[in-house]
MIZA-455166 format. One record per atom (N, C-alpha, C): residue number from 1; residue in three letters; atom name; y, z, x. Coordinates in steps of 0.1 Angstrom, whole numbers, plus 5000, padded with zeros to 4 digits. Layout:
BEGIN
NUM / ala / CA / Y / Z / X
...
***
This chain:
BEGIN
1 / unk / N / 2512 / 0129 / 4800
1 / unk / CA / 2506 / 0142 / 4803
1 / unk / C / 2496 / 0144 / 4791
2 / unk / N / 2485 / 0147 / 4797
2 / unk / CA / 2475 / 0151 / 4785
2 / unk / C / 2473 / 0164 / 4777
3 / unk / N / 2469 / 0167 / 4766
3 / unk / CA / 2469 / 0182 / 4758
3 / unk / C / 2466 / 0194 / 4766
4 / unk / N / 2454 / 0190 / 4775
4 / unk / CA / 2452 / 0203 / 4783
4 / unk / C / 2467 / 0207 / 4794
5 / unk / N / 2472 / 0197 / 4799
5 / unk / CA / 2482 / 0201 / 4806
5 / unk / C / 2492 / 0210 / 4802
6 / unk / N / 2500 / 0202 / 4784
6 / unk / CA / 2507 / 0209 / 4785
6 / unk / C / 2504 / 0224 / 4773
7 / unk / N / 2488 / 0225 / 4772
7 / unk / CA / 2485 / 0238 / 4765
7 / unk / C / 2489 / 0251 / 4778
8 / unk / N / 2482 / 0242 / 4790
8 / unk / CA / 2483 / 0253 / 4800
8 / unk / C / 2501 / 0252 / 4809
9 / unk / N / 2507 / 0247 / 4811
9 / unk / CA / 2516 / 0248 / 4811
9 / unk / C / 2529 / 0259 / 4799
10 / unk / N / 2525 / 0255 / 4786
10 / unk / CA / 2533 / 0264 / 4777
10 / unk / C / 2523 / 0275 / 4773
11 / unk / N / 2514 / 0280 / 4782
11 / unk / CA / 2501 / 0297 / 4786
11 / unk / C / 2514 / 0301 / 4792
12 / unk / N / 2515 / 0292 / 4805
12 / unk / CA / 2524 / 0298 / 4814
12 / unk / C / 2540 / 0300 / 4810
13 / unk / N / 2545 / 0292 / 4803
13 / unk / CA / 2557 / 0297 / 4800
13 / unk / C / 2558 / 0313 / 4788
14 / unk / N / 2551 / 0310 / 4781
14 / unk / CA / 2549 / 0320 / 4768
14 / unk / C / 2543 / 0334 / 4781
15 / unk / N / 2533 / 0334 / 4789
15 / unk / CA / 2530 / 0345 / 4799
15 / unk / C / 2542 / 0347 / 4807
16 / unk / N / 2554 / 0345 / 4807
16 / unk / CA / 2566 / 0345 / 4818
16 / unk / C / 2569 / 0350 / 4808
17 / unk / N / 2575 / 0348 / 4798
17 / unk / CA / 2586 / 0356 / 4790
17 / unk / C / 2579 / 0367 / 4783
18 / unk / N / 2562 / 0366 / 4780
18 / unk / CA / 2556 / 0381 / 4774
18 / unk / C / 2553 / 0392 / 4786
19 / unk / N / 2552 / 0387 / 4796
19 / unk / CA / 2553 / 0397 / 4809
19 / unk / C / 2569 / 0406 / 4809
20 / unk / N / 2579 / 0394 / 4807
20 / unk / CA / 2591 / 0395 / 4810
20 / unk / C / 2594 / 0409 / 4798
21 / unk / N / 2593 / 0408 / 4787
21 / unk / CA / 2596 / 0412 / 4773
21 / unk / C / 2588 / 0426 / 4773
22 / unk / N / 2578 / 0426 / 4777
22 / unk / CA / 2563 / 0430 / 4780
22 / unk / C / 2572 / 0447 / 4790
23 / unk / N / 2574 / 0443 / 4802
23 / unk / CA / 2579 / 0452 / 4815
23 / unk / C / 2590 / 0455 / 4811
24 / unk / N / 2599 / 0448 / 4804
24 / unk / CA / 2616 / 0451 / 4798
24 / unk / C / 2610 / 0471 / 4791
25 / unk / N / 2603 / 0466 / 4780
25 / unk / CA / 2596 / 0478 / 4772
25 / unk / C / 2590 / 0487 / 4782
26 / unk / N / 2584 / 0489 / 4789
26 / unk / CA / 2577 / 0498 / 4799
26 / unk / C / 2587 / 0506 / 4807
27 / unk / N / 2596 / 0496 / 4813
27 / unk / CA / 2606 / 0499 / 4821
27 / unk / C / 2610 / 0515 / 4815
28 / unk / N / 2616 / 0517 / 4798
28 / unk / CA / 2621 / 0523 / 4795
28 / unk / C / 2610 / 0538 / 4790
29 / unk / N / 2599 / 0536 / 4793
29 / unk / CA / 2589 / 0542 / 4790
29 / unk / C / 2587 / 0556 / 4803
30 / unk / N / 2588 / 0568 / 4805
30 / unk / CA / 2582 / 0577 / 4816
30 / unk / C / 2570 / 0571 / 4821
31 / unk / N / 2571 / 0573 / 4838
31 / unk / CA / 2562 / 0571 / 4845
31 / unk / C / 2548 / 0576 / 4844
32 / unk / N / 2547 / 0590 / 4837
32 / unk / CA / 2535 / 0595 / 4834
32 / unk / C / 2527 / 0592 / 4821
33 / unk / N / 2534 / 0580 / 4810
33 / unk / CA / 2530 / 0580 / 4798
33 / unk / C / 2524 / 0563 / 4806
34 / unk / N / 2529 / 0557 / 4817
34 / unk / CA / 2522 / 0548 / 4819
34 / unk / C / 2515 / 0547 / 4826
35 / unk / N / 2511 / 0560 / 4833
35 / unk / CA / 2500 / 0562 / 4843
35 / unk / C / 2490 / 0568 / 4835
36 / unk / N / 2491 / 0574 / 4822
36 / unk / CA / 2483 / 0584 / 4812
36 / unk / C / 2470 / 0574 / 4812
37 / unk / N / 2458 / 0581 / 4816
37 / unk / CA / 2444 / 0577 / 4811
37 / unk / C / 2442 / 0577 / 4795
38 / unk / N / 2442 / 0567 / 4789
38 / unk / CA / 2438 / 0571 / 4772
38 / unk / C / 2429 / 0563 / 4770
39 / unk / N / 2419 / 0558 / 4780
39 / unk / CA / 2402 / 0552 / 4781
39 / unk / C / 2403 / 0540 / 4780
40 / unk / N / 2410 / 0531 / 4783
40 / unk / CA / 2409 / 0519 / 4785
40 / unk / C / 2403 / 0517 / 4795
41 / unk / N / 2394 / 0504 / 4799
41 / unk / CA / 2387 / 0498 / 4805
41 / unk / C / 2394 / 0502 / 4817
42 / unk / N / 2403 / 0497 / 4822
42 / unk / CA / 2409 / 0502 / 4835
42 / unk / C / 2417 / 0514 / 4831
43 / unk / N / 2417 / 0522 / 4823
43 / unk / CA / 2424 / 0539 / 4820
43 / unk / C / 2434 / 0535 / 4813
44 / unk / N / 2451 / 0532 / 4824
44 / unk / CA / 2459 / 0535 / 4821
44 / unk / C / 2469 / 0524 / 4818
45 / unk / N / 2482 / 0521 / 4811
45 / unk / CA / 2488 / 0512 / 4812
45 / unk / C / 2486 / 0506 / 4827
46 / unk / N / 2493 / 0512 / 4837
46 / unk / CA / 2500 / 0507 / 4854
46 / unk / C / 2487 / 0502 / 4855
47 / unk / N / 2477 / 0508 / 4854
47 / unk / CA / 2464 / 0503 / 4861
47 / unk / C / 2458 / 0489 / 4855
48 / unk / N / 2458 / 0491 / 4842
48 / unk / CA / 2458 / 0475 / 4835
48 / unk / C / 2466 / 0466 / 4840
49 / unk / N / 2475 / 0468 / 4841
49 / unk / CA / 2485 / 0460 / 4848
49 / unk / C / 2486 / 0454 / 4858
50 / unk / N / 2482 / 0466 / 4864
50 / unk / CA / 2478 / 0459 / 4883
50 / unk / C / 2463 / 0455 / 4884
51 / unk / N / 2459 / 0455 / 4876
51 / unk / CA / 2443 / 0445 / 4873
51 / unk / C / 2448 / 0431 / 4866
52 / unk / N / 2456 / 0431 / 4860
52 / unk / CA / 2459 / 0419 / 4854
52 / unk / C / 2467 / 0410 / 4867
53 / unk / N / 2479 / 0416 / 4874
53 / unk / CA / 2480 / 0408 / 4883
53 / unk / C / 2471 / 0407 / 4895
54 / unk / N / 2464 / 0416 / 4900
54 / unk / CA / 2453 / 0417 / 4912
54 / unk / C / 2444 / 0398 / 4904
55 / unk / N / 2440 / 0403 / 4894
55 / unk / CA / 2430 / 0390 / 4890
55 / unk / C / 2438 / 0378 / 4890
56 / unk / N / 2451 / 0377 / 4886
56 / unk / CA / 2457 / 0369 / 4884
56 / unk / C / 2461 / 0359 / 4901
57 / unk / N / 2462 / 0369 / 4906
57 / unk / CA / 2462 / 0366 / 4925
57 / unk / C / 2452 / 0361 / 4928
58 / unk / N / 2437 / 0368 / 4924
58 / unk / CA / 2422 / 0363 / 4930
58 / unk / C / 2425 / 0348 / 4925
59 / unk / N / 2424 / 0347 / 4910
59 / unk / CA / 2422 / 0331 / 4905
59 / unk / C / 2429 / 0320 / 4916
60 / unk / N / 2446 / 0327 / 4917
60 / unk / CA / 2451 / 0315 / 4926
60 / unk / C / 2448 / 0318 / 4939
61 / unk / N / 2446 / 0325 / 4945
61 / unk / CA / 2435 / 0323 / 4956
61 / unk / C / 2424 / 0315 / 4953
62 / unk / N / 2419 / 0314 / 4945
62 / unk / CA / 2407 / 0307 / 4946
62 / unk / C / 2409 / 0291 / 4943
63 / unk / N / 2419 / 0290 / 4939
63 / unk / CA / 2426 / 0277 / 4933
63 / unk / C / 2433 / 0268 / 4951
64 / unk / N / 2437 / 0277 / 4957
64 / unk / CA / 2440 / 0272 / 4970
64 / unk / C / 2433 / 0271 / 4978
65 / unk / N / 2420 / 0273 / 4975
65 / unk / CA / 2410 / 0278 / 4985
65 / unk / C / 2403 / 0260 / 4978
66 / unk / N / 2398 / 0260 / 4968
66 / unk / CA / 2394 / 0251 / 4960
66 / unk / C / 2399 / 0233 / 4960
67 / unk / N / 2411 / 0238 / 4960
67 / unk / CA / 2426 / 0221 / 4959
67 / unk / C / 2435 / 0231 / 4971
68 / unk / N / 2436 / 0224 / 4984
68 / unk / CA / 2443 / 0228 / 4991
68 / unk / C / 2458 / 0221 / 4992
69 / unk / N / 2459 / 0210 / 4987
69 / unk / CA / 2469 / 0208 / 4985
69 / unk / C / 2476 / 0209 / 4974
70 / unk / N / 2474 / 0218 / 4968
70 / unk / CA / 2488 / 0229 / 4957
70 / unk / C / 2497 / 0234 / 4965
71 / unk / N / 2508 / 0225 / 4964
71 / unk / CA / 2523 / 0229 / 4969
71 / unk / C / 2523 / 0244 / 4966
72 / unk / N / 2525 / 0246 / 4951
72 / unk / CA / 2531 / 0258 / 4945
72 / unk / C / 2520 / 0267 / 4950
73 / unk / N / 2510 / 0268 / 4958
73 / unk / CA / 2499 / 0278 / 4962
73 / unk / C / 2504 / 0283 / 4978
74 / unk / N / 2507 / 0268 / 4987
74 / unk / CA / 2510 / 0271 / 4995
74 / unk / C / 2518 / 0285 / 5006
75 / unk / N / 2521 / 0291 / 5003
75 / unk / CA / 2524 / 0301 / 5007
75 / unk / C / 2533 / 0315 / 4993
76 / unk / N / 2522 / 0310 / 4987
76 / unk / CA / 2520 / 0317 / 4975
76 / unk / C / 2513 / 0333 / 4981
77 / unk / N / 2520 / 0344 / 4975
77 / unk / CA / 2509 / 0358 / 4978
77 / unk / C / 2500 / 0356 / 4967
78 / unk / N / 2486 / 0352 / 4976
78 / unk / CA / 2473 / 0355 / 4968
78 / unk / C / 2466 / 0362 / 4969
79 / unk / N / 2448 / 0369 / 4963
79 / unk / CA / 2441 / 0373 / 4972
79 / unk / C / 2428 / 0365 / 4973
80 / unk / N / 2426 / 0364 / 4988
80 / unk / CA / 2413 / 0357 / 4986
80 / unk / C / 2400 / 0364 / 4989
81 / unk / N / 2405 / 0379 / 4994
81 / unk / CA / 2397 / 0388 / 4997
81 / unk / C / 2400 / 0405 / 4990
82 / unk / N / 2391 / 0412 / 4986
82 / unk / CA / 2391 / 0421 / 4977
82 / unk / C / 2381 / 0429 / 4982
83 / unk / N / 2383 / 0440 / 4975
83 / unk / CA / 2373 / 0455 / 4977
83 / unk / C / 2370 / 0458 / 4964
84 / unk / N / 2375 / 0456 / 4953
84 / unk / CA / 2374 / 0458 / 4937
84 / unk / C / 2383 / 0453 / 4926
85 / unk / N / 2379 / 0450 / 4918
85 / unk / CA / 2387 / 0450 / 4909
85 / unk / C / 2396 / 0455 / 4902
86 / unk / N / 2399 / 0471 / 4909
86 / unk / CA / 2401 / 0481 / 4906
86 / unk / C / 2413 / 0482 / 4918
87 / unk / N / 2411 / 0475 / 4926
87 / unk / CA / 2424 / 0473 / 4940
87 / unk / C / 2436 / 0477 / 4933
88 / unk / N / 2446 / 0484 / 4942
88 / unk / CA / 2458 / 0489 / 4938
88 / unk / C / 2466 / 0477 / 4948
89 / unk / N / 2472 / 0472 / 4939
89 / unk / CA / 2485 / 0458 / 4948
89 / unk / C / 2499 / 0469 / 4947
90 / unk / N / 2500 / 0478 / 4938
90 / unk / CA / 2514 / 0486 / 4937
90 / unk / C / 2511 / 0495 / 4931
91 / unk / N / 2516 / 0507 / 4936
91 / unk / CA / 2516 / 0519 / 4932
91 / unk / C / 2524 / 0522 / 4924
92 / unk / N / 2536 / 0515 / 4927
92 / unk / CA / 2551 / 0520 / 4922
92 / unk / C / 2550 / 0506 / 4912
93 / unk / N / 2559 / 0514 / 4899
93 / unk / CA / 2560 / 0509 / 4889
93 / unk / C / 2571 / 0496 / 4892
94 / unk / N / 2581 / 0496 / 4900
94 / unk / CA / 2595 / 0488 / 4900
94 / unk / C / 2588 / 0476 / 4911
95 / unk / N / 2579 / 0482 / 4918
95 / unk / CA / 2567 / 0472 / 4930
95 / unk / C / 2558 / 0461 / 4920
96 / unk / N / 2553 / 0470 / 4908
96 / unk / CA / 2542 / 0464 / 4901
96 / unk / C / 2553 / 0446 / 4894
97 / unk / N / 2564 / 0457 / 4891
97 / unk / CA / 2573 / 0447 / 4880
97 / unk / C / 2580 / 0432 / 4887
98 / unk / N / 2586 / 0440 / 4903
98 / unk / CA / 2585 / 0427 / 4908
98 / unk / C / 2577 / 0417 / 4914
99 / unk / N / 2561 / 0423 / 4916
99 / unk / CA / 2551 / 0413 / 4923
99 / unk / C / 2547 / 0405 / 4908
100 / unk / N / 2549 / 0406 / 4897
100 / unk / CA / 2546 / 0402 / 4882
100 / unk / C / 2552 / 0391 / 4881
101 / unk / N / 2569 / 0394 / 4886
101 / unk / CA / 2579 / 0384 / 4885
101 / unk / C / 2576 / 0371 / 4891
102 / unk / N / 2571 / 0378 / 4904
102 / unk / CA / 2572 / 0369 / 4919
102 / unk / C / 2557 / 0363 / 4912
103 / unk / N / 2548 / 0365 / 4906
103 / unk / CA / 2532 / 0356 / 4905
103 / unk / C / 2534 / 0349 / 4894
104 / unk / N / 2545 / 0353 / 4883
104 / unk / CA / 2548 / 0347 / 4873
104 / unk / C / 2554 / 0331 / 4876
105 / unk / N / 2561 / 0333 / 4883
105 / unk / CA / 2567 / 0321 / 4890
105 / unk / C / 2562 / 0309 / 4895
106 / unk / N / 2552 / 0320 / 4905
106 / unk / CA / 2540 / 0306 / 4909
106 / unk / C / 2532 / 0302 / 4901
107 / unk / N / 2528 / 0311 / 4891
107 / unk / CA / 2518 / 0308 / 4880
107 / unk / C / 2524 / 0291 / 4869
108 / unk / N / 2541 / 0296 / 4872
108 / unk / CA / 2551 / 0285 / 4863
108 / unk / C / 2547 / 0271 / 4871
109 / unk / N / 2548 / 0272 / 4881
109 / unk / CA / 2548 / 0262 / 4889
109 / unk / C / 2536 / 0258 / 4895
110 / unk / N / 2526 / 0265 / 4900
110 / unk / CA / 2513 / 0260 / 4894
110 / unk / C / 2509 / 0253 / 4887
111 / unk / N / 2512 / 0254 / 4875
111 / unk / CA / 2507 / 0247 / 4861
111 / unk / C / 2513 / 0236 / 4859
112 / unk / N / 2530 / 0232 / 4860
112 / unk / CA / 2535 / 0225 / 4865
112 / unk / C / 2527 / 0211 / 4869
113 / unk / N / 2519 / 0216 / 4884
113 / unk / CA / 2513 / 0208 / 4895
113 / unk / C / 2498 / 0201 / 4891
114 / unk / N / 2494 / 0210 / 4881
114 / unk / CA / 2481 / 0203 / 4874
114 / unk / C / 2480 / 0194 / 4866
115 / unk / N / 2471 / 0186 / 4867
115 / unk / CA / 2466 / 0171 / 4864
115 / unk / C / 2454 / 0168 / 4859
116 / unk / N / 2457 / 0159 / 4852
116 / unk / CA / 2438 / 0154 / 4845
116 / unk / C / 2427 / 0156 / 4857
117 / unk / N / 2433 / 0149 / 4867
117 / unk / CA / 2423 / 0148 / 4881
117 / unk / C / 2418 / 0159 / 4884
118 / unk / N / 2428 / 0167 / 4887
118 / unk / CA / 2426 / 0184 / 4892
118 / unk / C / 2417 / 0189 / 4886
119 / unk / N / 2423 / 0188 / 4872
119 / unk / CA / 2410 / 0197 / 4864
119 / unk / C / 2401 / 0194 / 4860
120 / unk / N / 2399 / 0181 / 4861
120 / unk / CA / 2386 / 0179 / 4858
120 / unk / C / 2376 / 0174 / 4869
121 / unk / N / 2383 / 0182 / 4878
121 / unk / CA / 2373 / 0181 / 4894
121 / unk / C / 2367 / 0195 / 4895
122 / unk / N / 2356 / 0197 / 4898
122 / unk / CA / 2346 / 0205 / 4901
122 / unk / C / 2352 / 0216 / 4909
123 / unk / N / 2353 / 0229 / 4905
123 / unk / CA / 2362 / 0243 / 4915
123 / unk / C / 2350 / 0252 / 4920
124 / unk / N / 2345 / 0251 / 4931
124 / unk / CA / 2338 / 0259 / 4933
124 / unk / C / 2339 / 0273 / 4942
125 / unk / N / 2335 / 0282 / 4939
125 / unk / CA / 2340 / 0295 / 4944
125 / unk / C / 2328 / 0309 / 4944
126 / unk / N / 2334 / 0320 / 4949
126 / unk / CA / 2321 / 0327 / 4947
126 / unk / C / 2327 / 0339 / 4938
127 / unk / N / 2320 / 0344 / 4926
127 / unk / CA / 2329 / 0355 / 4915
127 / unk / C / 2331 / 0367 / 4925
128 / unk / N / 2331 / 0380 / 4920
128 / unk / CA / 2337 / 0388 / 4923
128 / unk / C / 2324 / 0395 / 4933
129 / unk / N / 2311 / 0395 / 4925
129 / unk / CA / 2300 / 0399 / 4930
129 / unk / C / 2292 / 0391 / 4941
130 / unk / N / 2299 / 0381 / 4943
130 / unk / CA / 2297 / 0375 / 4955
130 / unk / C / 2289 / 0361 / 4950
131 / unk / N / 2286 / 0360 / 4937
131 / unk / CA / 2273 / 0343 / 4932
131 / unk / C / 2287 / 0333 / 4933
132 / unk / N / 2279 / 0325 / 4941
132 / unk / CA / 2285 / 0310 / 4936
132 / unk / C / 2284 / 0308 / 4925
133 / unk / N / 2299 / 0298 / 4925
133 / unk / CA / 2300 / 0292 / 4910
133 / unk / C / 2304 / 0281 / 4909
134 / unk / N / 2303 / 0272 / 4902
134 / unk / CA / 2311 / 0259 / 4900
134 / unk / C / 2310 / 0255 / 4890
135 / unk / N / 2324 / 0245 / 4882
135 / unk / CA / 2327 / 0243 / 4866
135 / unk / C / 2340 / 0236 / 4871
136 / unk / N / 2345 / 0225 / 4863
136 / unk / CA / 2353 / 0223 / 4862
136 / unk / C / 2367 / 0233 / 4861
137 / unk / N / 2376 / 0223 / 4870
137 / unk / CA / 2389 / 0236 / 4874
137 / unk / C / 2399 / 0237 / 4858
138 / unk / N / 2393 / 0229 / 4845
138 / unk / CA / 2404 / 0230 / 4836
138 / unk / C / 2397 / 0245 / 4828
139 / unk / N / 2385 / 0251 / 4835
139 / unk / CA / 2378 / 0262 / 4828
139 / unk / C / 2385 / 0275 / 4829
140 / unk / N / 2383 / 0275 / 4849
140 / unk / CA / 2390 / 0284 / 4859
140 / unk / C / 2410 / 0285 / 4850
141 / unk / N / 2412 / 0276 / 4845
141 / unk / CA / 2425 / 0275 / 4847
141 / unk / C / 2428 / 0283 / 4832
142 / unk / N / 2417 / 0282 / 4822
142 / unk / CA / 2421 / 0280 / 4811
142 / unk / C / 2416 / 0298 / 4809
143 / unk / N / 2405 / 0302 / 4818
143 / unk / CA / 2401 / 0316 / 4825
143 / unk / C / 2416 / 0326 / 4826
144 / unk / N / 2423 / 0320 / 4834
144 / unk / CA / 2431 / 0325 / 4837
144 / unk / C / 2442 / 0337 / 4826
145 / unk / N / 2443 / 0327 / 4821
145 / unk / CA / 2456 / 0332 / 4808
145 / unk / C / 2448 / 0338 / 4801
146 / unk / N / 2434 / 0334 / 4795
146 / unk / CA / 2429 / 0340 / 4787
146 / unk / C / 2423 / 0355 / 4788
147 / unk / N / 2419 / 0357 / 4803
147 / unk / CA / 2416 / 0372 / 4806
147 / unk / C / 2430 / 0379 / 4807
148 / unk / N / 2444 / 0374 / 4811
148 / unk / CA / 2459 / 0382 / 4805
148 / unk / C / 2460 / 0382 / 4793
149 / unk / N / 2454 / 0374 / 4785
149 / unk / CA / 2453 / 0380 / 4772
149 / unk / C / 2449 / 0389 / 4765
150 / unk / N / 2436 / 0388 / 4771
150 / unk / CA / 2429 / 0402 / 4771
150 / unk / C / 2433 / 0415 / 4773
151 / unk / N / 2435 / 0415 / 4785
151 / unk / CA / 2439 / 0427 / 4790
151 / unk / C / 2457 / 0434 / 4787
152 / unk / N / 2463 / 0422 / 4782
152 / unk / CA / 2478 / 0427 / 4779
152 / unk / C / 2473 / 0434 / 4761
153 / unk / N / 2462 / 0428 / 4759
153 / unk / CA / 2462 / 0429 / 4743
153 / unk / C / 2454 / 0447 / 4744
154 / unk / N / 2452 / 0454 / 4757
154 / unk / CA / 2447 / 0463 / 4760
154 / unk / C / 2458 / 0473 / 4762
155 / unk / N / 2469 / 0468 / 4771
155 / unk / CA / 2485 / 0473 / 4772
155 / unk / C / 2491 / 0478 / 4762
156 / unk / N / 2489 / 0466 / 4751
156 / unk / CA / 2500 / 0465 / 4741
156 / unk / C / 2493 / 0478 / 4727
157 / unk / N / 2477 / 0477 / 4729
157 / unk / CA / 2472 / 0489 / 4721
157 / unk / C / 2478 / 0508 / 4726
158 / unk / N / 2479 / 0505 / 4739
158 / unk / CA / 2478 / 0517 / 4747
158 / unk / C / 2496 / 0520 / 4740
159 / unk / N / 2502 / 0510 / 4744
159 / unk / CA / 2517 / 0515 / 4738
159 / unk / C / 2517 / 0520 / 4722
160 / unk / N / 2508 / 0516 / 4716
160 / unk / CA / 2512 / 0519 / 4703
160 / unk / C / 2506 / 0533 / 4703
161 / unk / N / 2498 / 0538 / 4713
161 / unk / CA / 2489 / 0549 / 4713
161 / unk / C / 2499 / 0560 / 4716
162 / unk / N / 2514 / 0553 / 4721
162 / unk / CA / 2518 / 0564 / 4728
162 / unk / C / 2531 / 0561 / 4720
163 / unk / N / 2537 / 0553 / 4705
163 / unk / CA / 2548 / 0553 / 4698
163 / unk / C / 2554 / 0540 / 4703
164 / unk / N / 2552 / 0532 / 4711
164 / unk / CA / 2558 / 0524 / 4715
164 / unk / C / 2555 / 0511 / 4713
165 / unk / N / 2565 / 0504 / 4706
165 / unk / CA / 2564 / 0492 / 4700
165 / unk / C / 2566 / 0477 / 4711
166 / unk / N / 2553 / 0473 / 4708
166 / unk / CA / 2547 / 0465 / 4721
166 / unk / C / 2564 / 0447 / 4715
167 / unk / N / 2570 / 0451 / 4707
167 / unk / CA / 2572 / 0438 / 4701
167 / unk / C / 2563 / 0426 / 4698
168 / unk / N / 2570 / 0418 / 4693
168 / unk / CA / 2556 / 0405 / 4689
168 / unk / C / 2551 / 0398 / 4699
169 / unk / N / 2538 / 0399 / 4699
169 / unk / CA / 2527 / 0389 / 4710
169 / unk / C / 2523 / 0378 / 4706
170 / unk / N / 2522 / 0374 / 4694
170 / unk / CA / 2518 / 0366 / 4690
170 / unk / C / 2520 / 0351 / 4698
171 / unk / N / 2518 / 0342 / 4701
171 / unk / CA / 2517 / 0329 / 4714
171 / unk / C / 2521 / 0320 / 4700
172 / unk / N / 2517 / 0319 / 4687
172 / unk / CA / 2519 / 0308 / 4678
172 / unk / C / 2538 / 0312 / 4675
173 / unk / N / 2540 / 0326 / 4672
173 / unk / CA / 2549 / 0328 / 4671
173 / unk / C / 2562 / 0323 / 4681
174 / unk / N / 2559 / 0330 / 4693
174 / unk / CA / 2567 / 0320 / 4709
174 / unk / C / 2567 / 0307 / 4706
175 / unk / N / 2558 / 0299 / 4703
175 / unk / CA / 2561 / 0284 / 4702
175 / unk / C / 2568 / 0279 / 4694
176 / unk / N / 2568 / 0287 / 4680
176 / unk / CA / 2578 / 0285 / 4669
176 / unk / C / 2593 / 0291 / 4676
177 / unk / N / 2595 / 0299 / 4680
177 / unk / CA / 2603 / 0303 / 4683
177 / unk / C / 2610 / 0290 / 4694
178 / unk / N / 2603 / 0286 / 4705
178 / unk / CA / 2610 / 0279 / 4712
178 / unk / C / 2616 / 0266 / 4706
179 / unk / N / 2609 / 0261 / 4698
179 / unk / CA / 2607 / 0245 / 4690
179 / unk / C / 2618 / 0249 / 4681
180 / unk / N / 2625 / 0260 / 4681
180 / unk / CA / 2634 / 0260 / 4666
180 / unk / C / 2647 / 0256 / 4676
181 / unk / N / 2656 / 0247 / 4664
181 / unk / CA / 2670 / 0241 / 4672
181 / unk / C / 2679 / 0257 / 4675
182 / unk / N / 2682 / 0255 / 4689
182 / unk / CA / 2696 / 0265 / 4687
182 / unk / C / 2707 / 0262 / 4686
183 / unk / N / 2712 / 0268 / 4680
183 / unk / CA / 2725 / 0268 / 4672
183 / unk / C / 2739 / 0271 / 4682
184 / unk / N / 2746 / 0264 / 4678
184 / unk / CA / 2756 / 0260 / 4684
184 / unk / C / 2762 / 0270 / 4691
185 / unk / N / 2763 / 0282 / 4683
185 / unk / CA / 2767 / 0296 / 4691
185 / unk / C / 2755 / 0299 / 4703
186 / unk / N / 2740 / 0299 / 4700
186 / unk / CA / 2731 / 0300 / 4710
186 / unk / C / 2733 / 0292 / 4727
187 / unk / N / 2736 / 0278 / 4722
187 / unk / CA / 2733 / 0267 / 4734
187 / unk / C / 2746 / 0270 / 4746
***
């Protein structure tokens, strides 16, 4: 397995457990401090959120649409069709947390399924505004994680905006974390 695989493969694991860690925190948060507009790009926490997973859906839609034989795509909820960016996938907060879980998953296994070949075969697709595009699929892939980075790093300001300690994000940190031996009481 080559570097790009398993960079994007441990995106996806480190994004499973910062989503996970991520929603744990929110959970305990009022509904109206996560709906609160405090001018982020998409307003509010929920709304970042369901932009992060709405995009997160378009990419693997477009990834199935692209490589049709992605097992893990296969009857994957994606979207291949949109109205905005701005699309509402969940209104409800306990909806948002489990369609997160459920994309988290395929996103695990997804990544999983990718290969030197895959990605470095040509993905072509049309963006949001409708222009064709094409670039290698290790771009789109590496696209992916990096605009949830963005945008959780948008979340995790808005929590501090409102007292609430986002815990650590750091991705160097998770890696250290996972690579350290566990201890006999841990395993």
């Amino acid at each position: 397995m080559g570097l790009i695989e398993q960079q994007l493969r441990g995106f996806a694991h480190y994004n499973t457990a910062f989503n996970g860690a991520l929603f744990e925190r929110l959970a305990a948060m009022p509904d109206a401090d996560r709906r609160r507009d405090l001018g982020a790009f998409f307003g509010s926490i929920h709304d970042t959120l369901n932009h992060i997973l709405l995009a997160d859906r378009i990419w693997l839609g477009r990834f199935a649409s692209a490589f049709p034989t992605l097992a893990s795509l296969a009857d994957a909820d994606v979207v291949r069709r949109f109205d905005s960016l701005r699309q509402v996938l969940y209104a409800d907060f306990a909806a948002l947390r489990g369609g997160r879980v459920a994309t988290d998953a395929v996103i695990s296994r997804w990544a999983e399924e990718l290969d030197e070949g895959l990605l470095s075969a040509p993905m072509r697709y049309r963006s949001s505004n409708g222009q064709a595009r094409e670039h290698a699929a290790w771009i789109a892939a590496t696209h992916l994680f990096n605009h949830q980075a963005h945008h959780r790093g948008q979340v995790t300001a808005l929590m501090h905006q409102l007292g609430v300690d986002p815990g650590v994000t750091d991705f160097l940190v998770y890696v250290q974390q996972e690579a350290a031996p566990k201890s006999a009481a841990q395993g």
